[in-house]
N, C-alpha and C positions, 0 to 999 in steps of 0.2 A: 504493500500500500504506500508504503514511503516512498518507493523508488518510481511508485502509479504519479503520484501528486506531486513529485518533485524536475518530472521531465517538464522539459522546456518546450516538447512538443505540445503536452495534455495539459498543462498549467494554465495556457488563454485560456482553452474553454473549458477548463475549471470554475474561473473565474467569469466569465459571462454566461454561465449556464443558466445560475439564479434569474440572469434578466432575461434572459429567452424564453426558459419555461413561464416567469409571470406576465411576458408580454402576450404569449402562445395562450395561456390560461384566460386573460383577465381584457386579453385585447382583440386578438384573433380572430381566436376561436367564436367569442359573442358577437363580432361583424359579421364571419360566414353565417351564425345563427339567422340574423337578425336581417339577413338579406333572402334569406331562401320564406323565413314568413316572414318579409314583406310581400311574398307572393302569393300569398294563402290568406285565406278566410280561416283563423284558427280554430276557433267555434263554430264552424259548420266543416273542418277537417275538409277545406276543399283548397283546390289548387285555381285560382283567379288568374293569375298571369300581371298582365300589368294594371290591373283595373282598380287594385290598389293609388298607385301615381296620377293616373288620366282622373280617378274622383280629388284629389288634392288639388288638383290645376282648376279644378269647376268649384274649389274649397272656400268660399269667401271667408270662413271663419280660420281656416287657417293662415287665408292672404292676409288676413289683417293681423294677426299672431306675428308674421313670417315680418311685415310691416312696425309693428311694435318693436318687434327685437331688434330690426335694422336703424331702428330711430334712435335708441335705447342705446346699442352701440357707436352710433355715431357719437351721440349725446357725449359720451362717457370718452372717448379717444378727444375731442375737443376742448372736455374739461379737465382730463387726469394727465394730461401729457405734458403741454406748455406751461401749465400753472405748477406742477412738482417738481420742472423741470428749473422754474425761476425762484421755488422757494429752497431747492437745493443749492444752488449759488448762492442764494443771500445766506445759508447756514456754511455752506463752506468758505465763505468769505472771511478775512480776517477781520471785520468790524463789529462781525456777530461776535455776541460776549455769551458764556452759558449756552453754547450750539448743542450739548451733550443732552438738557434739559429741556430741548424741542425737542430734542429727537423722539426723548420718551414719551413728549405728550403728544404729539403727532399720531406714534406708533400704537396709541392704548384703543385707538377705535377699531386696530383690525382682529385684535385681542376679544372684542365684543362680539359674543354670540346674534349673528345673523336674526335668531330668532326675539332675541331682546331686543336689540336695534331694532327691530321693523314695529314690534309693540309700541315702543317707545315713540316714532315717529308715527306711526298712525293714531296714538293719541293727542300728537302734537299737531296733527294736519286734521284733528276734530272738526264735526260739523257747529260743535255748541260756541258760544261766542266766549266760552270759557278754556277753551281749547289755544295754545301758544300762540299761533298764529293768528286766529281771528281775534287776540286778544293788542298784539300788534297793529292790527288795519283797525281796532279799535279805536287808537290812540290817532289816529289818519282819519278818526269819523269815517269809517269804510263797512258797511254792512258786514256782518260772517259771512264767508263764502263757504262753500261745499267742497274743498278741497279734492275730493277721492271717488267723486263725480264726475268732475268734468277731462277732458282728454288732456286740455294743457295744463290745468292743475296736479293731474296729477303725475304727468310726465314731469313735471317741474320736482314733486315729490319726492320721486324715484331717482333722479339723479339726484337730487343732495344728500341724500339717503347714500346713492352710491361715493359721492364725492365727502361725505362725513367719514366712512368706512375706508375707502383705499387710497383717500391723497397721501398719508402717511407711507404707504408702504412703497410706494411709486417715489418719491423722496428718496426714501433710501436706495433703492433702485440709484435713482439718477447720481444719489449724492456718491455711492461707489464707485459710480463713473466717473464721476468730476474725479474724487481725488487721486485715481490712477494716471491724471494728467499730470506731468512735472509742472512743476510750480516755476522753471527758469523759462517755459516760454511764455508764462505773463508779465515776469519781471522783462523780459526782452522788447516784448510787446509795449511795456510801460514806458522802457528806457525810450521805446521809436514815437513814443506820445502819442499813445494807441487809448481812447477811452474805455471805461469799463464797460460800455455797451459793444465796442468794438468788438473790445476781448472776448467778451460772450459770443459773440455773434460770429467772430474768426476763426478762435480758439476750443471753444468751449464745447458750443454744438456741435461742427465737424467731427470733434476727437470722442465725443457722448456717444455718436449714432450707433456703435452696438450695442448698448445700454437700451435705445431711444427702440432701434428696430425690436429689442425684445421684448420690452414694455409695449410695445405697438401690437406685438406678435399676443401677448398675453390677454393684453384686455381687450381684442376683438374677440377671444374665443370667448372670456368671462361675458362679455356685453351680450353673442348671440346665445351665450348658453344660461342667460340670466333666469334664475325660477323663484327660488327661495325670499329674494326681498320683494317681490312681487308677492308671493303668496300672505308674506306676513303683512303686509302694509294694507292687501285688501282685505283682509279676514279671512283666506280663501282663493280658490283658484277662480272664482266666479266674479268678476270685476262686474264693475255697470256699460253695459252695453260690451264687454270686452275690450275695454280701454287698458287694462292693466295685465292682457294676457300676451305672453310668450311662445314662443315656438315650444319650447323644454314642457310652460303650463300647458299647452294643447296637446302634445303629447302626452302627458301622465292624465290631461281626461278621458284621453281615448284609449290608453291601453289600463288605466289600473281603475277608474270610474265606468268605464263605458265597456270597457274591458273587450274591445277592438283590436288584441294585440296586432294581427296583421297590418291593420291600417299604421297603429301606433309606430310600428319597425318601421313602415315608409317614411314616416313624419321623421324618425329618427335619423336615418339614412341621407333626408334630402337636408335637413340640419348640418349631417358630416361631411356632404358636399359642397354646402354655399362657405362652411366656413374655412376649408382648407381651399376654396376659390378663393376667397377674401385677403386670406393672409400669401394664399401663393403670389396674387396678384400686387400686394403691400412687399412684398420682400422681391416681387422685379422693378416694381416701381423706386424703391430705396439702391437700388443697386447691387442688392446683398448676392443674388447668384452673381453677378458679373464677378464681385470680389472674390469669390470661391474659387473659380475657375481661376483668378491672376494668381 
């Protein structure tokens, strides 16, 4: 056995076996699953073919799911990128004093359970005029509004919900990237009477963007694979009018409420194809295959 584990031949795949079996287990294997009934009617044990796909395209209630999630990620790439990316510099800057003690406070909301957070903000985006918000438009002479009703309320919701939760961790993200930059090409920068906006914008960005591409790469998948602060924030997967549903929430009504798994596997399927389009298409747009191949 010593003499098994210590060749140099059996040794790599000693070591990546562990991740081959859990990718073959846990990745796989449940896509071939979940491709073959997507072709079936599981509950009536029939073989459909494509009629699975062609009912999803005539699907308004999934279009608008498929529509939420795309908004939702937008949303969240617009506000989690540039804004972490400018509160990083100001922390890594030598003018911030105590930079160690943002970090911590920054970092405490991604530490909060998903399900507390969404309590908590849905009792703050109440309908009663006791409620945080309607307590603020109070002080504005602003009627209560219905926060969790309407489609731009509550999209407004939902991302500060998200932008409460993961500016912090995106921070850190970025702030590890700033400081892998040597510090003598700002002094160099400074000496050539380069401003600090310069710098950012010369320096700082360019030398970020593998940081910037993986934070880009990460919360498009989070943004379409959004469920949980949706569920929590409406009480439920059941929004008003479906303003507050998902592609992830439309799926789990249709396979674990409606218990459609065939359909559900579609829903699921065509989820794993727009978003490995999204990001394949993010990381040609960035240049990042060109640089692989130099």
């Amino acid at each position: 056995m010593k003499k098994f584990f210590y060749s140099k031949k059996i040794a790599p795949y000693v070591f990546i076996g562990p991740f081959v079996i859990t990718v073959l287990l846990f990745w796989l294997i449940p896509i071939c699953n979940g491709v073959l009934l997507s072709f079936q009617d599981v509950l009536k044990e029939q073989w459909v073919g494509f009629d699975n796909y062609t009912r999803l395209l005539s699907d308004k209630i999934f279009l608008k799911a498929l529509w939420n999630s795309f908004k939702y990620m937008v949303g969240t790439l617009v506000l989690l990128i540039p804004f972490p990316m400018l509160f990083a510099t100001l922390l890594n800057s030598k003018l911030m004093k105590k930079a160690d003690f943002f970090k911590s406070i920054y970092f405490i909301p991604a530490l909060t359970s998903v399900v507390v957070a969404g309590t908590i903000f849905r009792l703050m985006f109440g309908e009663s005029s006791t409620s945080l918000f309607n307590q603020i438009l109070g002080y504005f002479e602003i009627a209560p509004v219905k926060w969790l009703k309407g489609a731009g309320t509550s999209f407004f919701a939902l991302l500060l919900l998200a932008c409460w939760r993961w500016t912090g961790v995106n921070i850190l993200y970025f702030l590890a990237g700033l400081q892998s930059i040597p510090s003598e090409l700002y002094e160099a920068a400074s000496i050539d009477g380069a401003s600090k906006w310069q710098q950012f914008k010369k320096i700082s960005v360019p030398l970020v963007k593998p940081t910037t591409v993986y934070v880009l790469t990460i919360s498009i998948y989070a943004g379409l694979s959004m469920f949980l602060e949706s569920n929590m924030l409406f009480k439920g997967n059941n929004s008003p009018n479906n303003i507050g549903l998902t592609i992830v929430g439309y799926l789990y009504r249709q396979g674990v409420e409606k218990r459609a798994l065939g359909y559900a596997c579609a829903v699921g399927l065509i989820l794993l194809v727009v978003v490995m389009l999204v990001n394949i298409l993010q990381l040609k747009i960035t240049g990042t295959f060109k640089e692989g191949r130099d």
